[in-house]
RODO-2510 file (C-alpha; in nm, 4 decimals, decimal comma):
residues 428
     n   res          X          Y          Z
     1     x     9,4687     8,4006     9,1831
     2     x     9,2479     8,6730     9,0895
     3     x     9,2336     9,0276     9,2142
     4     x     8,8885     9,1446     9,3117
     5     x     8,7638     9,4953     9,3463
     6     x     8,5057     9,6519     9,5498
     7     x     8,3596     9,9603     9,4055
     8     x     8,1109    10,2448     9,4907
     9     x     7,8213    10,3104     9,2377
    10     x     7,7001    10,6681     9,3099
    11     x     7,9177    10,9472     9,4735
    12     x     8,0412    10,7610     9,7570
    13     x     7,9604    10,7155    10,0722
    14     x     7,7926    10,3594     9,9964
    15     x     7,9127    10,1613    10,2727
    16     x     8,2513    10,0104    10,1283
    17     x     8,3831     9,9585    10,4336
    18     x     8,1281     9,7529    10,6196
    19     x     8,1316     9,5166    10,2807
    20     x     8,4924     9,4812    10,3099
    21     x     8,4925     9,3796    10,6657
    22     x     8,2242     9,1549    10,6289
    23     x     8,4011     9,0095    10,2761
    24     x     8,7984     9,0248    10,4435
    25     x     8,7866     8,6782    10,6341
    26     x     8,7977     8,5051    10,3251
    27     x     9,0982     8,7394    10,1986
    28     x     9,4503     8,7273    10,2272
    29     x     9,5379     9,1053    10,1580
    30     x     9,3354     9,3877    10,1606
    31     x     9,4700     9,6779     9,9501
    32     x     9,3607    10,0702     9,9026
    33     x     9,4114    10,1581     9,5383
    34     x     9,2989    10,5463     9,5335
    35     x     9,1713    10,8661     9,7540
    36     x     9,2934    10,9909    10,0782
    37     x     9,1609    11,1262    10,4099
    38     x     8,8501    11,2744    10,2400
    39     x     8,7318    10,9215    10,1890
    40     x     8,5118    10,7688    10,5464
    41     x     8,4702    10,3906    10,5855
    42     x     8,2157    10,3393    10,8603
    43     x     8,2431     9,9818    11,0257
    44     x     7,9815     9,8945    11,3073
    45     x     8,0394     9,6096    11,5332
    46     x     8,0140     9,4465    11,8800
    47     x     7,8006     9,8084    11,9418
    48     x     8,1209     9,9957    11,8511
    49     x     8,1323    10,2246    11,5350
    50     x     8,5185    10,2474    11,3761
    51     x     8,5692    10,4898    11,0956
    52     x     8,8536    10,4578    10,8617
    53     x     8,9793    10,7431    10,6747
    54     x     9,2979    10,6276    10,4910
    55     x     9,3643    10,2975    10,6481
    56     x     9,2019     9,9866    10,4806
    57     x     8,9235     9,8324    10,6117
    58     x     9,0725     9,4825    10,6472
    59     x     9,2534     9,5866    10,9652
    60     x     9,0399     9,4401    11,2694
    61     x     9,1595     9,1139    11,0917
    62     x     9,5111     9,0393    11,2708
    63     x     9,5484     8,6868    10,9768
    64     x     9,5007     8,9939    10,7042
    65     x     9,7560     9,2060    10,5369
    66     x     9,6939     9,5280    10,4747
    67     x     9,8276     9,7364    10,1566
    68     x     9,7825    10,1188    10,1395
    69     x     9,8693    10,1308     9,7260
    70     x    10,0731    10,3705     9,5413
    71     x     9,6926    10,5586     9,4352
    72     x     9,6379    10,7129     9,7317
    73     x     9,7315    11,0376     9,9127
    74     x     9,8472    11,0173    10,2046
    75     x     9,8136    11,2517    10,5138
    76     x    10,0910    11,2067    10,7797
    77     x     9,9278    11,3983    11,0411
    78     x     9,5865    11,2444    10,9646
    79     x     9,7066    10,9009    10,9560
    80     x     9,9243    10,8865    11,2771
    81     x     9,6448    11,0206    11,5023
    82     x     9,4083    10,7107    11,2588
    83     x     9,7036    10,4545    11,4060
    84     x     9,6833    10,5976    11,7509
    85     x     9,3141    10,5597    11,7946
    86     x     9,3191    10,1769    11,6494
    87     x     9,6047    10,1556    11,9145
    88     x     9,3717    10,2903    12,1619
    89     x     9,1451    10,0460    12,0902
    90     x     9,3295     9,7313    12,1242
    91     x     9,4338     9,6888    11,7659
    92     x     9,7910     9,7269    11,6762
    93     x     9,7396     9,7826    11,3031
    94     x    10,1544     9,8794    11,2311
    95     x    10,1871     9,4849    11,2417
    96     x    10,0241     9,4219    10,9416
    97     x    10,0119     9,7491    10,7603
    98     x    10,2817     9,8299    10,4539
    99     x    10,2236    10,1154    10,3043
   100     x    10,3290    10,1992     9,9089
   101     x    10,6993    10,4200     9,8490
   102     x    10,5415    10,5285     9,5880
   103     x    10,2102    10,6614     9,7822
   104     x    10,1725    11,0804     9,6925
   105     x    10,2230    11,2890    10,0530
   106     x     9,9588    11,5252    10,1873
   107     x    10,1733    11,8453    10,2894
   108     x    10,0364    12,1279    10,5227
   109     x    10,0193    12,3290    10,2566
   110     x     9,8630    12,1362    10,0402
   111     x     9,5472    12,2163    10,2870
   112     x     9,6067    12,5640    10,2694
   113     x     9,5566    12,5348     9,8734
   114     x     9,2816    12,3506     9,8660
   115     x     9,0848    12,5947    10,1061
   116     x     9,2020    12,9202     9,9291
   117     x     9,1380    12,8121     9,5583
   118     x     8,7962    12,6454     9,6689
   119     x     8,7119    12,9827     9,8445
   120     x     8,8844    13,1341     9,5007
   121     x     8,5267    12,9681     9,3197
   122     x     8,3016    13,1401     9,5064
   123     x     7,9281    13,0197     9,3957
   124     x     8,1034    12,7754     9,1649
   125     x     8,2532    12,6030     9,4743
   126     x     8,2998    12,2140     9,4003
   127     x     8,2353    12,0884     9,7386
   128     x     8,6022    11,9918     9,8725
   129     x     8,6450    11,8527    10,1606
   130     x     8,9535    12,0607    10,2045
   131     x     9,1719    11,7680    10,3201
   132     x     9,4242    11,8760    10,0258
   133     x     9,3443    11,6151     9,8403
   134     x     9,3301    11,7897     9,4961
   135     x     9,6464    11,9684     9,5126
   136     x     9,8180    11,6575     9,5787
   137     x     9,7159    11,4916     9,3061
   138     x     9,7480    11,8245     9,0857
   139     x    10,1628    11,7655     9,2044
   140     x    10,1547    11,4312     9,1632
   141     x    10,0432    11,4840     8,7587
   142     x    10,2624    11,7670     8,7610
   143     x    10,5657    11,6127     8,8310
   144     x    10,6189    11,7662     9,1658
   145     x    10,5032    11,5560     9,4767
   146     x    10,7153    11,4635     9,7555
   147     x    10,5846    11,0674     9,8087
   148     x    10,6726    10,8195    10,0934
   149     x    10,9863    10,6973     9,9766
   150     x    11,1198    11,0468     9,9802
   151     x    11,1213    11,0720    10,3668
   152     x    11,3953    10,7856    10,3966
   153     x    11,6380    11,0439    10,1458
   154     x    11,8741    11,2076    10,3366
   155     x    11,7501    11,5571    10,1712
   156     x    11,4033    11,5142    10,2185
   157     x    11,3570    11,8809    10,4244
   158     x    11,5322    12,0400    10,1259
   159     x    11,2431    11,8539     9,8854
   160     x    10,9837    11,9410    10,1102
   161     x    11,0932    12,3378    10,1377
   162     x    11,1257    12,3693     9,7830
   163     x    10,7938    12,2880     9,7492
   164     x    10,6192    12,4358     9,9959
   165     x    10,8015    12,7421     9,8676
   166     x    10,6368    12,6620     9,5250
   167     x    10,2644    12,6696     9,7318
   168     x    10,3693    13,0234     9,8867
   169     x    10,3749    13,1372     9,5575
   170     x    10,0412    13,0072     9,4574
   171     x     9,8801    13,1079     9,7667
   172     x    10,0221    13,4352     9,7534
   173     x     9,8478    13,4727     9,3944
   174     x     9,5287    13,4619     9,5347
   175     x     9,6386    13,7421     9,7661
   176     x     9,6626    13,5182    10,0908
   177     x     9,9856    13,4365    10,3066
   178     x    10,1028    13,0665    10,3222
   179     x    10,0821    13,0339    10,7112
   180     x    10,1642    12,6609    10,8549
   181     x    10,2533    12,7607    11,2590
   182     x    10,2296    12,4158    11,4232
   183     x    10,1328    12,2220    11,1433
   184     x    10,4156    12,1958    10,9968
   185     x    10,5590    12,0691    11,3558
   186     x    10,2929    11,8541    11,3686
   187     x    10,3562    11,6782    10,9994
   188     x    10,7031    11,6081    11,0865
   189     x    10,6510    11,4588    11,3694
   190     x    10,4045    11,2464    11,1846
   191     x    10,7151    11,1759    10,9239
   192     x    10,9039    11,0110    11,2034
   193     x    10,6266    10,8169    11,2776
   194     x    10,5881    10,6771    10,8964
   195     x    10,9845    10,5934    10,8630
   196     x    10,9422    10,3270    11,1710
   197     x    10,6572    10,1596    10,9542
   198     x    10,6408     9,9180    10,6910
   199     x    10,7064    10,1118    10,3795
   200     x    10,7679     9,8391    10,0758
   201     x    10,7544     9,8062     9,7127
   202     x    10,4054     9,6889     9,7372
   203     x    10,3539     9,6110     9,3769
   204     x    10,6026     9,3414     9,4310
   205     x    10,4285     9,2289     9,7409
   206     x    10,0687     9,2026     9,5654
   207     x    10,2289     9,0318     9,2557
   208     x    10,4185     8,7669     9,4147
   209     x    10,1261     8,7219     9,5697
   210     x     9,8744     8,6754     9,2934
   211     x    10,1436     8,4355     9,1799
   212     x    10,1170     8,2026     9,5042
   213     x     9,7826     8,1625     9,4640
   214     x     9,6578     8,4498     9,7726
   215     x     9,3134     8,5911     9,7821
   216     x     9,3370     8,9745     9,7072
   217     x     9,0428     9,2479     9,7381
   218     x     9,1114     9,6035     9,6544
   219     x     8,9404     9,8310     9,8037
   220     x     8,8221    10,1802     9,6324
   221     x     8,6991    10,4860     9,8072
   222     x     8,4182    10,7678     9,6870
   223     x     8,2272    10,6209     9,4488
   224     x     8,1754    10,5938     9,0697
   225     x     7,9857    10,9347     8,9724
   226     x     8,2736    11,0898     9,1451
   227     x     8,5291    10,9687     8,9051
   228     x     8,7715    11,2455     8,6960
   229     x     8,6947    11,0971     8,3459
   230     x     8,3428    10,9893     8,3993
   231     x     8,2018    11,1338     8,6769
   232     x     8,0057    11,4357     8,7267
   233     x     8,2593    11,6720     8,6198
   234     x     8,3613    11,9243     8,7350
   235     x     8,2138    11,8303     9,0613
   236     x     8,3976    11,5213     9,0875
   237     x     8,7265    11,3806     9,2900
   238     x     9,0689    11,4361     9,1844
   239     x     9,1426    11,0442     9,1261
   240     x     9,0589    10,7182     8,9538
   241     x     8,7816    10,5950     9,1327
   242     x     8,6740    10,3045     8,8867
   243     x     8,8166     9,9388     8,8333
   244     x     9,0504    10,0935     8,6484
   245     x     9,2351    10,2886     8,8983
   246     x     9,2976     9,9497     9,1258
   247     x     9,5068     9,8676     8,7733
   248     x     9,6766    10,2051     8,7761
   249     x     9,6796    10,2689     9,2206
   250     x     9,8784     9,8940     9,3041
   251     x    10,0389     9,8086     9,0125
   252     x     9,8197     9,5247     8,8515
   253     x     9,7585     9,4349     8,5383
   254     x     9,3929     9,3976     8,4041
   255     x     9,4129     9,0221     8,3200
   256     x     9,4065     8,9629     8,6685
   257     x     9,1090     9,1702     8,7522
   258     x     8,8327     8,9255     8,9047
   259     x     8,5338     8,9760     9,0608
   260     x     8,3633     9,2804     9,1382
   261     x     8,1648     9,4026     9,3959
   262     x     7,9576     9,7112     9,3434
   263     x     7,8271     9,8680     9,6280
   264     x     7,4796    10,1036     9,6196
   265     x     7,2716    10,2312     9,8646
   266     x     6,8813    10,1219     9,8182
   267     x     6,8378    10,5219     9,7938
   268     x     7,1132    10,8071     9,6956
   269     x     7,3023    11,0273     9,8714
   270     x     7,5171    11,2881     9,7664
   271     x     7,7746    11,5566     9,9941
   272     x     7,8779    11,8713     9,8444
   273     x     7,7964    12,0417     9,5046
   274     x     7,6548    11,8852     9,1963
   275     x     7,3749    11,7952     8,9643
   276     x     7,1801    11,4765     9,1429
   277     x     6,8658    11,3838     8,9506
   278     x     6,6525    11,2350     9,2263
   279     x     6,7434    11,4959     9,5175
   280     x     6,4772    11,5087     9,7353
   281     x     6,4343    11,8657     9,8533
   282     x     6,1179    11,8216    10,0880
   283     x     6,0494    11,6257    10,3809
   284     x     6,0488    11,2881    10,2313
   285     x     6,4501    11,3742    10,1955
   286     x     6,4855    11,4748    10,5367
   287     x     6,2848    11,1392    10,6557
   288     x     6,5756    10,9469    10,4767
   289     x     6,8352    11,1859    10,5743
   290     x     6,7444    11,1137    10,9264
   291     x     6,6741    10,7767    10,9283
   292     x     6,9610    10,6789    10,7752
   293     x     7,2408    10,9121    10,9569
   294     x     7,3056    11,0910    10,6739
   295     x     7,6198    11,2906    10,7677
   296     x     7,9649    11,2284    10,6403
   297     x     8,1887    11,0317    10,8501
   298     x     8,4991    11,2441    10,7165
   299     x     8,3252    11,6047    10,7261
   300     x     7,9975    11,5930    10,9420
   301     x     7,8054    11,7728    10,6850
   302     x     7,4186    11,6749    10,5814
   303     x     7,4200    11,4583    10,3014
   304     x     7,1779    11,5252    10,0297
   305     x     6,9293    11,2333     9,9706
   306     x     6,7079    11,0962     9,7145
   307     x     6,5591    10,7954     9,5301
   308     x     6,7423    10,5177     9,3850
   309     x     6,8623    10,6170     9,0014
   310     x     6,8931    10,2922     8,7492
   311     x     7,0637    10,5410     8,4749
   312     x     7,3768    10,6188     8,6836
   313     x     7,3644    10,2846     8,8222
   314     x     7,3540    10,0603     8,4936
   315     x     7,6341    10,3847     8,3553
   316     x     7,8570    10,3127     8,6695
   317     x     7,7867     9,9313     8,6481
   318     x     7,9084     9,9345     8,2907
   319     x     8,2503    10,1274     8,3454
   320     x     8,3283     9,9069     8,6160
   321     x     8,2214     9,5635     8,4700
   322     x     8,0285     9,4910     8,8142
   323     x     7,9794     9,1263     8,8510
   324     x     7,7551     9,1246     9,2125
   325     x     7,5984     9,4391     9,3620
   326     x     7,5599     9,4531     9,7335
   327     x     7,2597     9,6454     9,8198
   328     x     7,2773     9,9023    10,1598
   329     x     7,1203    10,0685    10,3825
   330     x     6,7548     9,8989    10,3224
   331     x     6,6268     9,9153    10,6416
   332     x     6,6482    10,3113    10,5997
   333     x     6,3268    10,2513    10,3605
   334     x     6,1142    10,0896    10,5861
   335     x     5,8344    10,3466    10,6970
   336     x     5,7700    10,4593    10,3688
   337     x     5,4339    10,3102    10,1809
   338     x     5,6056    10,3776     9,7822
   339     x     5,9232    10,3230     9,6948
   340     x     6,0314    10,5409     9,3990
   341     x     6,2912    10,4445     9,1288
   342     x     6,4194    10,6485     8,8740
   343     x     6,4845    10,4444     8,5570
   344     x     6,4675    10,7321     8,3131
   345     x     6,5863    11,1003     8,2357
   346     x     6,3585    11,3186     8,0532
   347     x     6,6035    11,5888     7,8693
   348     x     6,5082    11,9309     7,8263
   349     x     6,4403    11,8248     7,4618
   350     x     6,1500    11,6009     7,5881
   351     x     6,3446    11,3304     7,4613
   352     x     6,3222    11,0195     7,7492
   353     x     6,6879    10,8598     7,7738
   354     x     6,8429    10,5591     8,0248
   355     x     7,1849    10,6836     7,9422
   356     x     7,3671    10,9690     8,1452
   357     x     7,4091    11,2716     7,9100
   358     x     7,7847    11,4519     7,8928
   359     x     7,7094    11,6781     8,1386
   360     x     7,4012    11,6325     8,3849
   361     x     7,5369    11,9857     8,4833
   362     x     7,5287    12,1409     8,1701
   363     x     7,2082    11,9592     8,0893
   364     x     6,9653    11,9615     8,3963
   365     x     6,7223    11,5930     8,3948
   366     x     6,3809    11,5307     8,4651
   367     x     6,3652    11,1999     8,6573
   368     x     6,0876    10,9648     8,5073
   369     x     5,9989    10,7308     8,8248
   370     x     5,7973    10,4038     8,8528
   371     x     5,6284    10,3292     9,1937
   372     x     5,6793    10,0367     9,4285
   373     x     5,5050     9,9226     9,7382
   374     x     5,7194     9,9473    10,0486
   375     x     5,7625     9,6812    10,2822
   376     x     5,6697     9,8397    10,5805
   377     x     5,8634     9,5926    10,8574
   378     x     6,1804     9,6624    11,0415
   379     x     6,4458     9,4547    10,8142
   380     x     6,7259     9,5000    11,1952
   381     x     6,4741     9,2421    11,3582
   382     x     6,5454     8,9751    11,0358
   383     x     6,8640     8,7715    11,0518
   384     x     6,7469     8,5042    10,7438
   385     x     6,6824     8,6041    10,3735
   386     x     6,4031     8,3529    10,3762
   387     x     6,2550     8,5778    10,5775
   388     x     6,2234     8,8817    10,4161
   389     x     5,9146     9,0194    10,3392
   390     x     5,7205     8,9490     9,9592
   391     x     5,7677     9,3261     9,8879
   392     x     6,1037     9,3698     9,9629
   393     x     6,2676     9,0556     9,8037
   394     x     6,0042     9,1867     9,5094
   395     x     6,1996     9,5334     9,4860
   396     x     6,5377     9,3412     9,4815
   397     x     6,4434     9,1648     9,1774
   398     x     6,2908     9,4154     9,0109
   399     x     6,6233     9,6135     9,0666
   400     x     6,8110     9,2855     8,9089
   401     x     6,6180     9,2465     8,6633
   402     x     6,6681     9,6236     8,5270
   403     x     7,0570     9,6616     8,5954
   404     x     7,1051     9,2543     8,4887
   405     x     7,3486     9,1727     8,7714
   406     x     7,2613     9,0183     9,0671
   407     x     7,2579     9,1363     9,3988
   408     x     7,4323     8,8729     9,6301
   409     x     7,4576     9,0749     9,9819
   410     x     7,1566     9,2784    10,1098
   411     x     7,2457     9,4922    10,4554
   412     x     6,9357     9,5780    10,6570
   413     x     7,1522     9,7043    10,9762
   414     x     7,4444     9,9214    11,0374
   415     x     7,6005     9,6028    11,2593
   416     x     7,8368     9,3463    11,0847
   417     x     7,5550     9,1012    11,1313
   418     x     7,2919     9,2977    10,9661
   419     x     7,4451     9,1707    10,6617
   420     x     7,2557     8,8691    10,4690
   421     x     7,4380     8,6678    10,1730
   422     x     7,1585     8,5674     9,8838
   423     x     7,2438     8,2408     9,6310
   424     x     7,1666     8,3393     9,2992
   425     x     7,1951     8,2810     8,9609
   426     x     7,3354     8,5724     8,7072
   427     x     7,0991     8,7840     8,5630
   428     x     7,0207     8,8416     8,2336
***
């Protein structure tokens, strides 16, 4: 059986999550391939809103196993109090959770790092979420990161000090003491937590199960245009965040690679620093801000919002081989009369493109827009696609019809239930 992948198409932030929960009942496993706590999966159901950080999002399903892959970095501290609150809350997620030996380790001062070299950048600041996230990964490439596994060896402190003594030196560079204080205490604590968990050989697990025929959905976190290679670098994550990395982040090969699910909003959002074409710096981008609860689940912070963008979309679409797109967050559109959609770039060279330059930094865009009527009806009251109204169903074609994929889920709701399957044919 097939693995298939479910994949952001702009910088994250998409609603993943809710698509994988509404997706998992047909699934065996659900698997994270890449990120770590900087990544928010926001599930809303039975009037209750969950957010995931590094767990994956098939874990209100008790039939489902859960797989946190070798890609992703993982935060002790931020993980254990993530377990405690689904404990809270009735679910007790260590029962089906195995998490990767070879997953990369979040340390203290990883943290520290990320906060002094982003502070290092001054008006060139990328926008980190500070979770340590990049430093990890920088180990992990470097040859130096302490991962699961190493917490079963018997000198894992000695590891650990060596290379937090490595960090001191770093931080000390940029003429700031390495300080830790009850952190440290804290990730320890969070170690002896992790050893009485399932930690396995999961690309074992996920290949003996593609081999006995079990349905498998990986499950990605930012989003396309956030990608290392192809994103919009610098201003970008610090991982893999297309098909690709579900290849490289659980340890299968791309022959087995089967559907996937690309995930948009029906307008853009963006948090940190960046170029974004279609920002909208007025009040039409605070309407959409608002009415869609624009403010990261992992950081709180206002996202930046704008019009739908086919160029990124058909670039993102392409890198990933996207087979369905599930459309979110429409109901967010519904008081405006014109819907805008960007489906060109005008360069500074007047030439008009539908293809994302090398650097949209480096090379500031003009968005060239085409109009649409909005719908103008609440989309939470309808629970049947054959209900929709004319204008709406006639902006999800249109967007078909441009990106030539088709878009099989709609969500007009933040609920599980505001989520509407469509039968189509491919487009194209």
């Amino acid at each position: 059986m097939a693995v298939d992948i479910l994949i952001g198409l702009q910088w994250g932030d998409e609603g993943k999550g809710k698509i994988v929960d509404v997706l998992a009942p047909t699934y065996d496993i659900v698997a994270r391939f890449q990120g770590g706590p900087n990544a928010g999966h926001t599930l809303e159901f039975e009037g209750t809103k969950h957010v995931l950080h590094q767990i994956p999002s098939g874990i209100f399903h008790p039939h489902i196993t859960n797989i946190i892959g070798n890609g992703v970095v993982l935060d002790p501290i931020v993980f254990k109090t993530e377990m405690q609150k689904l404990q809270d809350r009735g679910v007790d997620a260590a029962q089906n959770l195995f998490i990767s030996k070879k997953t990369q380790l979040i340390l203290p001062s990883h943290r520290v790092l990320d906060r002094v070299s982003e502070e290092a950048l001054g008006k060139g600041k990328i926008g980190s979420t500070l979770k340590g996230i990049g430093p990890t990964y920088q180990d992990k490439i470097g040859r130096l990161g302490l991962r699961v596994g190493d917490i079963l060896a018997a000198d894992f402190k000695d590891r650990y000090a060596k290379l937090v003594e490595r960090h001191r030196k770093t931080v000390e560079f940029y003429g700031q003491q390495l300080e830790l204080g009850e952190q440290e205490d804290a990730f320890f604590e969070a170690v002896e937590y992790l050893r009485t968990l399932k930690l396995a050989d999961t690309e074992y697990m996920i290949n003996e199960a593609i081999k006995s025929g079990k349905r498998i959905l990986a499950e990605g976190a930012q989003g396309s245009l956030l990608d290392v290679d192809f994103g919009t670098y610098p201003f970008v994550t610090s991982s893999t965040t297309l098909v690709a990395g579900a290849c490289t982040g659980l340890g299968v090969a791309p022959r087995h690679i089967g559907e996937v699910y690309g995930i948009f909003k029906a307008y853009c959002t963006r948090v940190g620093s960046g170029p974004f074409p279609t920002e909208l710096l007025d009040e039409v981008g605070e309407e959409i801000r608002q009415a869609g609860r624009e403010f990261g689940s992992t950081t709180g912070r206002p996202r930046r919002c704008g019009w739908v963008d086919l160029p990124s979309l058909k670039y993102s679409i392409m890198l990933n081989g996207v087979t369905q797109l599930n459309m979110m967050k429409a109901d967010v559109l519904t008081e405006f009369d014109t819907i805008r959609v960007c489906t060109h770039y005008k360069l500074a060279s007047g030439e008009v493109t539908d293809q994302v330059p090398h650097s949209l930094d480096g090379e500031p865009v003009e968005p060239v827009y085409e109009d649409l009527p909005g719908w103008k009806v609440d989309l939470n009251q309808i629970e049947h696609v054959e209900d929709l109204p004319e204008a709406f169903v006639n902006y999800i074609t249109y967007l078909e019809e441009h990106l030539e994929v088709p878009v099989t889920i709609v969500s007009v709701g933040p609920d599980r239930k505001s989520t509407m399957k469509r039968e189509v044919e491919k487009v194209g």
